[in-house]
SEZA-833933 format. One line per 5 residues: their letters; for each residue x, y, z of C-alpha. Coordinates in Angstrom, 2 decimals, m for minus. Layout:
a> X:Y:Z  ... .
This chain:
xxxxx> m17.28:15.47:m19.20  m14.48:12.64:m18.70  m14.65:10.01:m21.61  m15.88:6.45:m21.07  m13.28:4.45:m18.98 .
xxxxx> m12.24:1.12:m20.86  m13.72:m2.04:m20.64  m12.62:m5.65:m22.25  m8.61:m4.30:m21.69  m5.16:m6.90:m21.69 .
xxxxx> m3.20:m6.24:m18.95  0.42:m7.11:m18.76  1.96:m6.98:m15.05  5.84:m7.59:m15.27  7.16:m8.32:m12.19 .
xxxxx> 3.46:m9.87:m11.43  5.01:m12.28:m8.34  6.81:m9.79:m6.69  6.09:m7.17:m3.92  3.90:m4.70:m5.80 .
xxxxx> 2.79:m6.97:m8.90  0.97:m9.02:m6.70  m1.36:m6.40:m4.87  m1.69:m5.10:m8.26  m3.20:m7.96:m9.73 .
xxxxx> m5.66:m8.30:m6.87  m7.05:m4.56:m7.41  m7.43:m4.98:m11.25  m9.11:m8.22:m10.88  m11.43:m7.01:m7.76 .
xxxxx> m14.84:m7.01:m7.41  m14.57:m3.43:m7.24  m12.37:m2.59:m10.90  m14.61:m5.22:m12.69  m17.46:m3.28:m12.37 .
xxxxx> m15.87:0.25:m13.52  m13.25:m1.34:m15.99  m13.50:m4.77:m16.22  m10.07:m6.62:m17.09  m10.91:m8.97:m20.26 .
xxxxx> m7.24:m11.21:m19.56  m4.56:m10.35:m16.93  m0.73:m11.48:m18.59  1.17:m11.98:m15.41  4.61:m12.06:m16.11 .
xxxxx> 7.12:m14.27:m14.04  10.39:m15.88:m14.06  8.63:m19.53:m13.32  4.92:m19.87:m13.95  4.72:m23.00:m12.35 .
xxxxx> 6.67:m22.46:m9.01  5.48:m21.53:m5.41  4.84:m17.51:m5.87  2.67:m18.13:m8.69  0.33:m20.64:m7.26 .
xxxxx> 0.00:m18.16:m4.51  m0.87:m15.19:m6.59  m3.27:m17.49:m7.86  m4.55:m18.15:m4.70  m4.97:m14.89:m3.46 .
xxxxx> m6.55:m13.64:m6.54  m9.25:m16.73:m5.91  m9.91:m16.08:m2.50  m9.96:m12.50:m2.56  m11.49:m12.04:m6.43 .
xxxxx> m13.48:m15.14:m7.40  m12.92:m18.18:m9.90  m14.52:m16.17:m12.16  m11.44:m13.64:m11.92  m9.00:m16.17:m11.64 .
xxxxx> m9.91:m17.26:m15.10  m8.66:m14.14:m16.73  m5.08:m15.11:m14.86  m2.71:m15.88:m17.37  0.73:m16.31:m16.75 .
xxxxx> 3.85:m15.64:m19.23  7.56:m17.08:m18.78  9.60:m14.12:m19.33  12.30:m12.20:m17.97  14.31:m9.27:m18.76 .
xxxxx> 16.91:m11.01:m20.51  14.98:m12.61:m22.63  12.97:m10.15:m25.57  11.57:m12.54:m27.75  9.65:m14.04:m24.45 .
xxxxx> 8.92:m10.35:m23.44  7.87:m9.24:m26.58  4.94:m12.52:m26.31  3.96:m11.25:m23.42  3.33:m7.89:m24.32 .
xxxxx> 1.79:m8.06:m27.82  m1.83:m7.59:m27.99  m1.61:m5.42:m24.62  m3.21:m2.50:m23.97  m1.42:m1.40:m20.70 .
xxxxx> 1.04:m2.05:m18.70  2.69:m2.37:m15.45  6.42:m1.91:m14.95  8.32:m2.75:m11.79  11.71:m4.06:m11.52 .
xxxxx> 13.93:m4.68:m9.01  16.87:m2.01:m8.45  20.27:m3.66:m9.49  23.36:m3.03:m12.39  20.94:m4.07:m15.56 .
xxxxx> 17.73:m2.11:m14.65  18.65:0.76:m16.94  19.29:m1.59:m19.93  16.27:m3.99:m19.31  13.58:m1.37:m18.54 .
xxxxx> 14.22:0.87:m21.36  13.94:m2.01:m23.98  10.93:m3.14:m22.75  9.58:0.45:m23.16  11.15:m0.41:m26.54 .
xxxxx> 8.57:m3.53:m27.09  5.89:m1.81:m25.29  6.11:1.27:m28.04  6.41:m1.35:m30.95  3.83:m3.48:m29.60 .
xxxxx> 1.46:m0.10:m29.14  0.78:m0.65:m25.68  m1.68:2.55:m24.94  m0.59:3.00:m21.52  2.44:2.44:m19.12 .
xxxxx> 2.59:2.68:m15.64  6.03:2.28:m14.06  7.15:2.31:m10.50  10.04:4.36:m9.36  11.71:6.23:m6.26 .
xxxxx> 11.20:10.13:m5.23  11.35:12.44:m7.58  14.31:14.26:m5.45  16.42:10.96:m5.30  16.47:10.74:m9.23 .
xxxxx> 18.50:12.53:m11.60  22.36:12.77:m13.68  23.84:13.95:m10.20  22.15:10.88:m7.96  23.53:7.70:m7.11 .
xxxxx> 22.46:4.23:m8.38  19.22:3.50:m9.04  18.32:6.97:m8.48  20.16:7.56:m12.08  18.46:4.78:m13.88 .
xxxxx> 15.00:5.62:m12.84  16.05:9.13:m13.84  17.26:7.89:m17.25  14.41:5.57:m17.90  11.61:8.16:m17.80 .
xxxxx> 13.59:10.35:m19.72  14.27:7.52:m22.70  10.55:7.09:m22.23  9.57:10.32:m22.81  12.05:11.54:m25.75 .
xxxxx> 12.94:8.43:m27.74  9.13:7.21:m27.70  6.83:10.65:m26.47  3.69:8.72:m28.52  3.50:5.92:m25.62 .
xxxxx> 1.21:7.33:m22.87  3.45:6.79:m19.59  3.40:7.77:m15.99  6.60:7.44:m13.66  5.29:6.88:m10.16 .
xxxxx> 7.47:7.96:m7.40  7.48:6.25:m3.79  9.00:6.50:m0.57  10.05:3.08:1.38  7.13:0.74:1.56 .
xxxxx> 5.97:m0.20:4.75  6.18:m4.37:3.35  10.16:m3.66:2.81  10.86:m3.01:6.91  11.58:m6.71:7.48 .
xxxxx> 13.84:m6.65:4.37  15.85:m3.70:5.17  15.78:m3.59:9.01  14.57:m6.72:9.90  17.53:m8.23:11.24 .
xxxxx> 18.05:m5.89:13.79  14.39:m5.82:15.00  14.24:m9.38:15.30  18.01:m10.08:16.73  18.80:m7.39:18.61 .
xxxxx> 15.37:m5.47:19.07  17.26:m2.63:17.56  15.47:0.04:14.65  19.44:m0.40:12.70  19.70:2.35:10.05 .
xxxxx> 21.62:4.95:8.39  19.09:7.78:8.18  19.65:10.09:11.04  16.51:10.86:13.02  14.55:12.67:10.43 .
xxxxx> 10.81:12.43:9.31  10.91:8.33:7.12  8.64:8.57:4.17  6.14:4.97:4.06  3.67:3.81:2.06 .
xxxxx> 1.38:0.85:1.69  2.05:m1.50:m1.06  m1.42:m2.22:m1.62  m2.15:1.57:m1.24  0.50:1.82:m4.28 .
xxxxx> m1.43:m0.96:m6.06  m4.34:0.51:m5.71  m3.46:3.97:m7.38  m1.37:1.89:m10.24  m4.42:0.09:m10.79 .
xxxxx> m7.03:3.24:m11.08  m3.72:4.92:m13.70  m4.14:1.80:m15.36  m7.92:2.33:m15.73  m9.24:5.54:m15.88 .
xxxxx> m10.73:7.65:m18.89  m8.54:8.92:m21.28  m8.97:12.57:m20.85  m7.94:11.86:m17.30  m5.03:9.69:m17.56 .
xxxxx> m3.82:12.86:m20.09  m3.17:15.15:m17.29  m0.43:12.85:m16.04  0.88:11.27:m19.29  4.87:12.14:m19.35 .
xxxxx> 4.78:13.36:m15.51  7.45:11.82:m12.64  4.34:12.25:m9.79  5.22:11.66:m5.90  2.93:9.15:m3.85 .
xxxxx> 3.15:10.06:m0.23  1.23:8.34:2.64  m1.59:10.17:4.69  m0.66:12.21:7.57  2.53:13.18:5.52 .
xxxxx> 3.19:9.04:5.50  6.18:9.88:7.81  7.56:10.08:11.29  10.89:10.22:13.01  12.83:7.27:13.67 .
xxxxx> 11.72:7.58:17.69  8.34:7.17:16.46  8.75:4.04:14.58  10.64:2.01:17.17  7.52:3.35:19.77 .
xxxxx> 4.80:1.90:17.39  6.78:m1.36:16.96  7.08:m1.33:21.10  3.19:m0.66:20.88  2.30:m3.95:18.86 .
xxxxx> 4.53:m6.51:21.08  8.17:m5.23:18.94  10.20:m3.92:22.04  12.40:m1.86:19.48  15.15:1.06:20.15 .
xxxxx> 16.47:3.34:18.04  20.57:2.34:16.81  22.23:4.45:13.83  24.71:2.85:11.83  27.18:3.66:9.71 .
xxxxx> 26.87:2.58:6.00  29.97:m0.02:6.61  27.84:m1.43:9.54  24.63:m1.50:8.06  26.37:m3.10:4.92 .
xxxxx> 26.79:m6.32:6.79  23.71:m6.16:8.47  22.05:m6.78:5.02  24.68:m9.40:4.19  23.29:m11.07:7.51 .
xxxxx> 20.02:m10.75:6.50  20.68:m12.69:3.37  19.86:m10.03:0.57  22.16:m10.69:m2.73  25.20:m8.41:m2.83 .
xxxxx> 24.44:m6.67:m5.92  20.83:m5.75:m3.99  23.35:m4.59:m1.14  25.38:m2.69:m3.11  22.94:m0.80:m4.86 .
xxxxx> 21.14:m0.07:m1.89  24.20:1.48:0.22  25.37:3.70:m2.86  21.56:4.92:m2.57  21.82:5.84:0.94 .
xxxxx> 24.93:7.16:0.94  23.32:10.01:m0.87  21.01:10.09:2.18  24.05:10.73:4.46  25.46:13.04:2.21 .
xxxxx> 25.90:15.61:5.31  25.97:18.72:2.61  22.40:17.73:1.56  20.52:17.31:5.07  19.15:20.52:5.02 .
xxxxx> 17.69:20.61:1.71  16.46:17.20:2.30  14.83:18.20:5.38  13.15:21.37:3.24  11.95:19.15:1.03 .
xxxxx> 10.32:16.72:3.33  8.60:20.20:4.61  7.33:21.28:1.27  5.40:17.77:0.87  3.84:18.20:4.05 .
xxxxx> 2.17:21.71:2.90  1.45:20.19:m0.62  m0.08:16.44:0.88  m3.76:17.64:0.00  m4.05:18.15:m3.49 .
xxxxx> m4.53:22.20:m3.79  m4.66:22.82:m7.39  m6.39:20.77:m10.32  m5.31:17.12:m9.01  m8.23:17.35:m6.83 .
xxxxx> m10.55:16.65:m9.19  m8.09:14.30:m11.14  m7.94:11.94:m8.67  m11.97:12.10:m7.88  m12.35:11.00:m11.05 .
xxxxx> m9.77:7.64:m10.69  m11.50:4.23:m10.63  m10.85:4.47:m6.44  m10.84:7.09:m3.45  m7.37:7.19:m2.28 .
xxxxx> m5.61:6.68:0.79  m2.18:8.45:m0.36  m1.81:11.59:m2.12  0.03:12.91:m5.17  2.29:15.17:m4.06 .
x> 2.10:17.44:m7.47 .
């Protein structure tokens, strides 16, 4: 029998603005969580409590949650530069959420807030990463630190309970990464040849962060420590053709243009992202293009799609999650 899932918990969301801390906040303040685990106060951590992003998270979570929910809404100044504000945030927690973005100081910020969140006994961390097969001593960029940062996790602290999740592109990102193409040119821009993209849903993310987040103990257990794979249904792929077809399908006349990394460089300096964003993201793909890794890349891509239905004991694992899932772990 699974123990009793908690009730009356403190959640800290760093990063609670931004892409994924928003849907993330929505799901644990739901209609739906309250009545399995019901969230006593939500810490949402921001840069600027007061500006534009925040009074929309607020918003959401009122209009999609209740004023009732929207009580339990507390935001914290804080940043990653900034401990002593960090360490407010997260004392008196009892999980938390851990999403940053993917530039030079990740490495450094992320594993001292593991630092506070082990001081501060935080009973469970949830933190959001790449593939499992893009991390590691031999990747590039970010692809390291997320590699490093589970790994300080794990050794330097292996009492905090913590689960790396690993995802694909997000479907929300296409207008950040290729959006200047699509909308300019009508042109799918990209570096990735023409095999199988991996997407997921943000809020399909959010949803399985928030169910980690909330589940029993006993089941939580069987991931603590673990680097797991979230992968879209269907496989949550298809080929570059198939993209620009389904933007053409819903009004997006789109065709298919590879670029080299040079070229696509400046097509994300035209889209306005900051260059260290830009710079981290091209070393990234570059491993992509690495020409000597295509076809192990490719077999890998294949072994998800015979592992996307949960075969072994993660079947019942995920039955017994706060939420039936739309993606799958690929274990």
């Amino acid at each position: 029998m699974p123990t009793e899932r908690p009730s009356g918990i403190v959640v800290t969301v760093i990063g609670a603005t931004g892409g994924s801390g928003v849907p993330v906040c929505l799901f644990l303040l739901g209609k739906e969580m309250q009545a399995l685990s019901p969230v006593a106060c939500l810490r949402a951590v921001t840069r600027n409590p007061t500006g534009d992003r925040a009074a929309i998270l607020r918003q959401r979570v009122e209009l999609t949650c209740g004023k009732e929910a929207a009580s339990k809404l507390k935001f914290c100044k804080a940043d990653f530069s900034n401990r002593a504000a960090l360490e407010t945030a997260i004392d008196g927690s009892d999980f938390l959420y851990l999403c940053s973005p993917n530039y030079r100081h990740q490495l450094a910020f992320e594993c001292s807030l593991i630092d506070i969140a082990a001081k501060c006994r935080v009973k469970r961390v949830v933190k959001m990463s790449v593939l499992k097969v893009f991390t590691g001593l031999d990747k590039k960029a970010h692809g390291v630190y997320h590699h490093r940062i589970h790994e300080y996790a794990v050794t330097k602290h292996p009492e905090l309970k913590l689960v790396t999740l690993g995802c694909p592109y997000f479907l929300q990102n296409i207008p950040m990464y290729f959006g200047y193409g699509i909308v300019t040119k009508g042109e799918f821009r990209h570096v990735l040849q023409n095999e199988d993209m991996r997407w997921i849903d943000l809020n399909d993310a959010a949803r399985t962060v928030a169910g980690l987040l909330t589940c029993d103990s006993e089941t939580f257990e069987r991931f603590n420590h673990r680097h797991i794979d979230l992968v879209g249904p269907d496989n949550g792929g298809m080929n570059v053709e198939k993209v620009c077809t389904l933007l053409t399908k819903y009004g997006m006349p789109t065709k298919n243009v590879q670029l080299t990394l040079d070229e696509w460089k400046k097509e994300l300096q035209l889209g306005g992202l900051p260059d260290g964003q830009i710079t981290n993201i091209i070393d990234f793909h570059s491993m992509l293009r690495d020409d000597t890794k295509i076809g192990q890349r490719i077999k890998f891509f294949k072994n998800h799609q015979d592992r996307m239905k949960p075969t072994y004991d993660a079947e019942p694992d995920l039955a017994r999650l706060p939420f039936s899932y739309k993606v799958h772990f690929a274990m």
